[in-house]
C-alpha positions as CSV (number, residue, x, y, z in Angstrom):
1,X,6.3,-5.4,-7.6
2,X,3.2,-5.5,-10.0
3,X,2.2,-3.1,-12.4
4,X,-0.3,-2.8,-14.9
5,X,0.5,-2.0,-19.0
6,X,-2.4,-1.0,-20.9
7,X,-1.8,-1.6,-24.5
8,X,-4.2,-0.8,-27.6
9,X,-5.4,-3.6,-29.8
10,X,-5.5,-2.7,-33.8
11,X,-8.0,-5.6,-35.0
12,X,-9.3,-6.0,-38.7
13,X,-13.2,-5.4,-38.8
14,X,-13.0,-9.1,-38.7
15,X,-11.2,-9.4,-35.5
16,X,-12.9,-6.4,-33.9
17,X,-16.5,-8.3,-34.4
18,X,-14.7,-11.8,-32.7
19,X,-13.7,-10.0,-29.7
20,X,-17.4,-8.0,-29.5
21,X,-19.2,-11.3,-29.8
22,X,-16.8,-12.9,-27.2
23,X,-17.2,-10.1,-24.5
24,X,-20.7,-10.1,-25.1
25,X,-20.9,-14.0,-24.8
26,X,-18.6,-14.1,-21.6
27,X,-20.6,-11.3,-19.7
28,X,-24.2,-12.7,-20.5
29,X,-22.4,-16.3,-19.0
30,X,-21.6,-13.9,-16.2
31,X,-24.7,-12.5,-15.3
32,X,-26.3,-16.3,-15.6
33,X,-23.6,-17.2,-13.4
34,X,-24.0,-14.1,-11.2
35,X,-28.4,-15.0,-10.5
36,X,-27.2,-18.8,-9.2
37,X,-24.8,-17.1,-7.1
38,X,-26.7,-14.4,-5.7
39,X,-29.0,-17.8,-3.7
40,X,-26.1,-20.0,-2.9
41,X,-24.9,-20.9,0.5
42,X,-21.0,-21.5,-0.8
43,X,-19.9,-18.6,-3.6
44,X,-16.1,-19.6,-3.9
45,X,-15.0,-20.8,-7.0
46,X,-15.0,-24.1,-7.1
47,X,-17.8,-24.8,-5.4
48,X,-19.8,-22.8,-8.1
49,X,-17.8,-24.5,-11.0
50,X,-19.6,-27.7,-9.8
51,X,-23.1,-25.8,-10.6
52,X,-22.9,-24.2,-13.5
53,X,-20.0,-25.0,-15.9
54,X,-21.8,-27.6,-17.7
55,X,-24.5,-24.4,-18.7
56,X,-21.3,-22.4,-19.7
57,X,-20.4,-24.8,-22.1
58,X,-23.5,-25.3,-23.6
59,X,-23.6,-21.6,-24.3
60,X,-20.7,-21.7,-26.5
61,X,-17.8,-21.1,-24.1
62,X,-14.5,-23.1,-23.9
63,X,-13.5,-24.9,-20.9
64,X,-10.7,-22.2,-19.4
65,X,-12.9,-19.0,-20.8
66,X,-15.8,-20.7,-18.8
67,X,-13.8,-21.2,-15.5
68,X,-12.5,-17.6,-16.0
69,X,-15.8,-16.6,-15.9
70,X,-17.4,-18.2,-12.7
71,X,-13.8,-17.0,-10.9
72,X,-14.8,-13.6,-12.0
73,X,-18.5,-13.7,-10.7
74,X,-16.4,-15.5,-7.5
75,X,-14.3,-12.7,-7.0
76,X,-17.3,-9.8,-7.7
77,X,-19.2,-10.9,-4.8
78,X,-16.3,-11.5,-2.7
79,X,-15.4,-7.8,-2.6
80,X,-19.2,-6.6,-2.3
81,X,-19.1,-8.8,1.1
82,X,-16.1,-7.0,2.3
83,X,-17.5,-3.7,1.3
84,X,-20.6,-5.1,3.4
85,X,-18.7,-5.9,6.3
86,X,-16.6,-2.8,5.9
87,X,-20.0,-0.6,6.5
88,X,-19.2,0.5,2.9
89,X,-23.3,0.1,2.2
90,X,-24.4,1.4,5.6
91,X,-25.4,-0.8,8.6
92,X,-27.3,-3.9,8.0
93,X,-30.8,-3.3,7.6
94,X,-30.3,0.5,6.2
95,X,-32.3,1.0,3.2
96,X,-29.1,1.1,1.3
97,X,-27.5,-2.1,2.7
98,X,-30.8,-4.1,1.5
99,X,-30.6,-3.1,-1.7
100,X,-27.1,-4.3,-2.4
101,X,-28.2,-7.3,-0.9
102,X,-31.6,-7.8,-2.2
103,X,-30.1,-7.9,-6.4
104,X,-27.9,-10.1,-8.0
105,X,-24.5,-8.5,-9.7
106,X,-24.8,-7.5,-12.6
107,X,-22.2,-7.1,-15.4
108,X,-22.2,-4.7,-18.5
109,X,-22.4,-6.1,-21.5
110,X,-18.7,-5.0,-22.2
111,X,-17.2,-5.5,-19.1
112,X,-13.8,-6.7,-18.7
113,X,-13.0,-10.1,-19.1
114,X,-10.2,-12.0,-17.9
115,X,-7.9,-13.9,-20.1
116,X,-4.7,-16.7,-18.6
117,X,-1.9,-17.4,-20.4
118,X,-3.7,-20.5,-21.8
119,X,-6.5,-18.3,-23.7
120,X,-4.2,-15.5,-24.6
121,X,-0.3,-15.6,-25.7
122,X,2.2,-12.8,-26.8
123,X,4.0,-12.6,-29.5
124,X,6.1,-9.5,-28.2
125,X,9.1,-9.4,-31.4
126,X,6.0,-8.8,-33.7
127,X,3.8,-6.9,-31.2
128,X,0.9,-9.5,-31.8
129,X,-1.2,-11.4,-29.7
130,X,-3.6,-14.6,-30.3
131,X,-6.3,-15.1,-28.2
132,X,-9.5,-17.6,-27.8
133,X,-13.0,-16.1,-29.0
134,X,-16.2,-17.4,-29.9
135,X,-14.9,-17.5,-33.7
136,X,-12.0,-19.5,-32.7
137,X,-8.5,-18.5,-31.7
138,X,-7.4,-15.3,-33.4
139,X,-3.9,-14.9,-34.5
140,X,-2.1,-11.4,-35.2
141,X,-3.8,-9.6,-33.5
142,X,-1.8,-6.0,-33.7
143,X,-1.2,-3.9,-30.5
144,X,0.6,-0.8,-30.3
145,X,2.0,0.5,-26.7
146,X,5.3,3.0,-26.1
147,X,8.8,0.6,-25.9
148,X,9.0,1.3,-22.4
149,X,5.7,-1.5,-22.2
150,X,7.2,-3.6,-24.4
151,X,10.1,-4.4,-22.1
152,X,7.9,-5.1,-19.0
153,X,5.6,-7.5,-21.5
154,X,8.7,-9.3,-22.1
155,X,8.7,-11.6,-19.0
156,X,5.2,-10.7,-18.5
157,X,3.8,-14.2,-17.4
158,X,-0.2,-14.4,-16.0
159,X,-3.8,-12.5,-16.3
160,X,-4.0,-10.2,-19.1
161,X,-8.4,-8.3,-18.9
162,X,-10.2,-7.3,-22.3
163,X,-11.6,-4.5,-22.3
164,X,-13.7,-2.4,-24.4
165,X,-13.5,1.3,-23.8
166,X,-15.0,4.4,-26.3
167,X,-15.1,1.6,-29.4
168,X,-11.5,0.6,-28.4
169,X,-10.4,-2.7,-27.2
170,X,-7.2,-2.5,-25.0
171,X,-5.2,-5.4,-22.7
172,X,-4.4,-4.5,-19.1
173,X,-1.4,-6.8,-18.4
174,X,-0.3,-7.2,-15.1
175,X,3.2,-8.0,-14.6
176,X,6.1,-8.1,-12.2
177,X,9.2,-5.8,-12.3
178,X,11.6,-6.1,-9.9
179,X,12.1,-3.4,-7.2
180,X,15.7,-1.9,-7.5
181,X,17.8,-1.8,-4.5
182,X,17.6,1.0,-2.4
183,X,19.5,3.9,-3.1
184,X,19.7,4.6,0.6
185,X,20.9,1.9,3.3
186,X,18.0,0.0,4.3
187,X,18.8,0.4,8.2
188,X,19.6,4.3,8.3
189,X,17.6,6.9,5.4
190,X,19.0,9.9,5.8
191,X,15.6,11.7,6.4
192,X,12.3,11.2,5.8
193,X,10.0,13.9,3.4
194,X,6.5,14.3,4.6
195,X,3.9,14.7,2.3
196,X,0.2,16.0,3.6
197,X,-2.5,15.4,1.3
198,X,-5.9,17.9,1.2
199,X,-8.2,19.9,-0.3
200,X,-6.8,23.3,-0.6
201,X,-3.5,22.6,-1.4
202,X,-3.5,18.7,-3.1
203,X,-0.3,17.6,-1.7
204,X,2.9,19.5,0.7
205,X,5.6,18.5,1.1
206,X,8.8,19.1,4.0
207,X,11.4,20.2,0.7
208,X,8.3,22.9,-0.2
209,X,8.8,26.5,0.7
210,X,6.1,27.8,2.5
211,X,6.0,31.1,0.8
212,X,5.0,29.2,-2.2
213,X,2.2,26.8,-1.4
214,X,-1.0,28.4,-2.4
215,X,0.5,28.5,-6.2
216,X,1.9,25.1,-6.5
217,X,-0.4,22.3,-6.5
218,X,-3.6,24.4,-5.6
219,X,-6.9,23.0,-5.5
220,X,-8.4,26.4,-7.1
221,X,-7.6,25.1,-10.1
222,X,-8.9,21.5,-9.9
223,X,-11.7,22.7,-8.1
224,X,-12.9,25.5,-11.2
225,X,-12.3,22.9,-13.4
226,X,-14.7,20.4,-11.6
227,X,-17.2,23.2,-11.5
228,X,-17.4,24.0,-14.7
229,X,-17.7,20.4,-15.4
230,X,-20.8,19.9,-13.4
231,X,-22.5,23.0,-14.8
232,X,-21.8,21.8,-18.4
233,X,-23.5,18.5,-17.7
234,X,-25.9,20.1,-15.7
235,X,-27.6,22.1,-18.8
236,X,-26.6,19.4,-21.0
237,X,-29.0,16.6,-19.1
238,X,-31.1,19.2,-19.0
239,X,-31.8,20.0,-22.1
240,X,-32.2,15.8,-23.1
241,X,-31.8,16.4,-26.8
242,X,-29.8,13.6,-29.2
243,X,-27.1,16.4,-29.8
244,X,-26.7,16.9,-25.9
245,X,-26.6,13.0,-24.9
246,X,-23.8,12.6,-27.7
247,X,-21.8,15.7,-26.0
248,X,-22.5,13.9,-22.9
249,X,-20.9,10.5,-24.2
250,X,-17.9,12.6,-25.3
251,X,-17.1,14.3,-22.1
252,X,-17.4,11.4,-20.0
253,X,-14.5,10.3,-18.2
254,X,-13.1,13.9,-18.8
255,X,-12.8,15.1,-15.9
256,X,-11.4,11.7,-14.6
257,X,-8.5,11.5,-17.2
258,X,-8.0,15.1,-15.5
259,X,-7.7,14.2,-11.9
260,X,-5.7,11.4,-12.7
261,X,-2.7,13.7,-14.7
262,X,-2.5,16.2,-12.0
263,X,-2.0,13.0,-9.7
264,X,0.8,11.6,-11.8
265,X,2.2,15.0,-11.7
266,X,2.7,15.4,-8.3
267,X,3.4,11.9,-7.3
268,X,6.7,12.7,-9.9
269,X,7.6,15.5,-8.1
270,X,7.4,14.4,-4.9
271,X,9.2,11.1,-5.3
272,X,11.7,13.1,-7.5
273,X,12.1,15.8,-4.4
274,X,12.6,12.0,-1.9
275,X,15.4,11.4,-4.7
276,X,17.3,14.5,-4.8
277,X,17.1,14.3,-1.3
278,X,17.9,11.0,-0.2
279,X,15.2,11.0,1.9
280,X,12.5,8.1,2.1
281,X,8.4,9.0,1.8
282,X,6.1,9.4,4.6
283,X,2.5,9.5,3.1
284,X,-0.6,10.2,5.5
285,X,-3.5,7.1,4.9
286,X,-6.4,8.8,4.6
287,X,-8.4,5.8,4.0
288,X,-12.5,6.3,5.4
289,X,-11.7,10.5,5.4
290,X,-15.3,10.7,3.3
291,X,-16.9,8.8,6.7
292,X,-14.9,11.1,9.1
293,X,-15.2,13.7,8.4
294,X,-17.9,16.6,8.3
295,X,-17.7,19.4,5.6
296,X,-20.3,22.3,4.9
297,X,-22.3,21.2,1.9
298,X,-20.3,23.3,-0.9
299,X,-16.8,21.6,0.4
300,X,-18.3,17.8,0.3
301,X,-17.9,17.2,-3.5
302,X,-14.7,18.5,-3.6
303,X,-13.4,16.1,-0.3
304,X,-15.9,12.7,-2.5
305,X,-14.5,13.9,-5.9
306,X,-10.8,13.5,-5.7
307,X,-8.8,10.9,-5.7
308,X,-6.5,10.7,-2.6
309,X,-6.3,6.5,-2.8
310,X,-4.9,7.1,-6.0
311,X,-2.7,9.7,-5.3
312,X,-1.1,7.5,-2.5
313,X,-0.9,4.7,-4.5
314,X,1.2,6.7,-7.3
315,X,3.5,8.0,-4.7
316,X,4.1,4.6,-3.2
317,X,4.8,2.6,-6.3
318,X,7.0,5.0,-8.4
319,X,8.9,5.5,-4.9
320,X,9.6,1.9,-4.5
321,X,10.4,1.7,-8.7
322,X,13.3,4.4,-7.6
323,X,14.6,2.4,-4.4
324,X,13.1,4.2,-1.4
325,X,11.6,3.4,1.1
326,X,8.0,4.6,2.2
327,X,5.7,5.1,5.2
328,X,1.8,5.3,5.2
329,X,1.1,7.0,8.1
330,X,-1.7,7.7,10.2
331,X,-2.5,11.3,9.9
332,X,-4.4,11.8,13.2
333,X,-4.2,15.4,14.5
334,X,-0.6,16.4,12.4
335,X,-2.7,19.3,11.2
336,X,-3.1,20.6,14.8
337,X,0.5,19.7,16.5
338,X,3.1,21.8,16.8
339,X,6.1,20.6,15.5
340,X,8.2,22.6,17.4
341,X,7.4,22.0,20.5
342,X,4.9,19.0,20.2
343,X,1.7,21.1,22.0
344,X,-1.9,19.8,21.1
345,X,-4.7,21.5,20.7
346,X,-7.8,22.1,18.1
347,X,-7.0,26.1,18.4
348,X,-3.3,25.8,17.4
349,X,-4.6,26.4,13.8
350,X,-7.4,29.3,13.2
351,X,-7.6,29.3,10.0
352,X,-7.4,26.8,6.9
353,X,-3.8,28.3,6.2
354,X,-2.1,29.3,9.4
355,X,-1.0,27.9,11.9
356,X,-0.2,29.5,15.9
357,X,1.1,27.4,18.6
358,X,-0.5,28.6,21.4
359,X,2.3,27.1,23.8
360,X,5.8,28.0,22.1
361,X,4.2,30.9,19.4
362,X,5.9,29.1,17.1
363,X,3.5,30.5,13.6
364,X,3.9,29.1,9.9
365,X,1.7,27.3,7.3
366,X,-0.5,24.5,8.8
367,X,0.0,22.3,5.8
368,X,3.7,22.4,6.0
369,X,4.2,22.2,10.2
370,X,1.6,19.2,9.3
371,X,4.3,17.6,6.4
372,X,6.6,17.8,9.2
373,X,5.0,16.0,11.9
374,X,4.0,13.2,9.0
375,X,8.1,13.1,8.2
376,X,9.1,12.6,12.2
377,X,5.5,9.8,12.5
378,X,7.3,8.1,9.2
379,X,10.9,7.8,11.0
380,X,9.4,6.7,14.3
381,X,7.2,3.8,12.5
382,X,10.0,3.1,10.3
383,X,12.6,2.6,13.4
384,X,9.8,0.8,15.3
385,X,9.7,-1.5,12.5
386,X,13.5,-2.0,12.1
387,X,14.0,-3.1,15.6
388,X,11.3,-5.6,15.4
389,X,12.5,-7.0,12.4
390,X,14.4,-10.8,12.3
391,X,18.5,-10.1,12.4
392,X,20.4,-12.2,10.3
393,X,22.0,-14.9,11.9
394,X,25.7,-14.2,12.9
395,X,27.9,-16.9,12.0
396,X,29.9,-19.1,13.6
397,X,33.8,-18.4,14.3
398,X,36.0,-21.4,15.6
399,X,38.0,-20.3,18.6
């Protein structure tokens, strides 16, 4: 299983102005990169190595730093195609879909760069690193990171990103842990815990009493914070001054740094509720909900503002970290089934909270009766996938 350690450089003002220069240097070999590109018939790697790596070197870039480079423009418009072809810009020929197409990527000045094991080593025992810049290679380079990262950096082997954030300059790692065993038998969970994902209330669960939904892990909360947010930069653009673009700067990335705790809090405690439970995750995929679906005009920031993705993503790696087993699962009218008794139809819930079965009169939270019918979608998809898996060969006895 991957996961990604941040850790925080500590350079000497020495150090610090090596790695500037060398961001700077890689991302302006980027963007010179990125204009060739943007005209070729053939943008995968190699083929572009071919073009312009004899340019990157003559800028002042070392042979592995400048293939890192074009395999960075590669992989930039390699995802703006899929989004493309995904419909992510529109359909072709929509005013938005031209001008994606009609501009060359461009990269920040300080964007990331990505750094191999041959341009950047770890010393872990004396939490140093040495890595290639334009001044050289840089050795002793301090970082500082909780013990936890330490031992994951340990066998860390692979891509390591610079990156330069509010003055800072931090390594993103990636590195492989190994997925316990399951704490349940592969071939028979006990149970399955259904969590819905919305708006109103960020995330139910099956183990949550219904009673109590609208005070644990309510939007209002979120939602007021994101309010006053927007108001605050609001009057601060506003008003244009020096003093308000520096208040500005500071809040930025506020309000994400936000979203993302209350995410790591409830991904916790709903793969901690899966634990005490011995129960694996079912999680609804609501991947394209912004393209679905249709919201009056207050409701639409909130839905394009939160991060569900990320939420799911949380759930589905600290679950697997803890040995159980999870389900993505399509959440396609669980909000407007009964449970019960399995009856359909749009009016079964009249209100954002309630929910009436017009067939059986069975009557309880919509979120919750939802979190159930994920839970039962989750076994289904996990049995289906069982039985269609290869069995191990039985052996051979002599008679």
């Amino acid at each position: 299983m991957k996961r990604i350690v941040v850790v925080k450089l500590a350079p000497s003002p020495g150090q610090y102005a090596a790695l500037k220069a060398t961001l700077d240097l890689c991302n302006a070999g980027a963007n010179m990169v990125a204009r060739f590109a943007h005209s070729a018939t053939d943008r995968r790697p190699f083929a572009l190595q071919k073009q312009v790596y004899g340019h990157l070197k003559a800028s002042g870039l070392s042979a592995q730093p400048a293939i890192r480079v074009i395999k960075k423009v590669a992989d930039a418009y390699a995802t703006r195609q899929a989004n493309l072809t995904n419909g992510n810009y529109g359909p072709p020929g929509s005013k938005r879909y031209v001008a994606v197409t009609g501009k060359a990527i461009r990269f920040r000045q300080d964007a990331g760069q990505p750094f191999d094991d041959r341009c950047l080593s770890w010393q872990i025992d004396q939490s140093t690193v040495s890595i290639w810049t334009t001044a050289g290679r840089l050795r002793g380079i301090g970082f500082v990171c909780a013990p936890w990262q330490l031992k994951q950096l340990a066998d860390r082997k692979g891509e390591s990103d610079l990156i330069l954030r509010n003055g800072q300059f931090y390594l993103h790692a990636t590195v492989d842990t190994d997925t316990p065993p399951p704490l349940i038998p592969a071939d028979d969970p006990t149970g399955w815990l259904g969590v819905d994902l919305g708006i109103v209330n960020l995330a139910v669960t099956t183990a949550d009493d219904p009673a109590d939904l609208d005070a644990r892990w309510s939007g209002g909360a979120v939602t007021a914070r994101r309010k006053r947010h927007q108001a605050l930069r609001s009057a601060l653009q506003r008003v244009g001054t020096k003093s308000a673009k520096r208040k500005l700067k500071a809040r930025r990335r506020k309000e994400t740094r936000y979203a993302t705790d209350i995410n790591h809090q409830l991904s916790k405690t709903v793969v901690a509720q899966a634990q005490r439970t011995g129960q694996g995750v079912a999680i609804e995929d609501l991947s394209g909900i912004r393209d679905r679906v249709r919201l009056a005009k207050d409701q639409r920031q909130q839905l394009h503002s939160w991060a569900f993705a990320q939420l799911r993503d949380q759930i589905t790696y600290k679950a697997q970290a803890a040995g159980l087993p999870v389900q993505v699962i399509n959440p396609c009218n669980t909000s407007r089934t009964c449970h019960r008794c399995g009856y359909f139809d749009p009016a079964n819930r009249p209100s954002q909270a309630l929910f009436r079965c017009r067939d059986c009169g069975w009557t309880g939270h919509a979120d919750h009766n939802a979190a159930i019918n994920i839970a039962a979608l989750g076994h289904h998809s996990y049995r289906a996938a069982q039985s269609t898996a290869p069995k191990a060969a039985t052996p051979l006895t002599a008679s």
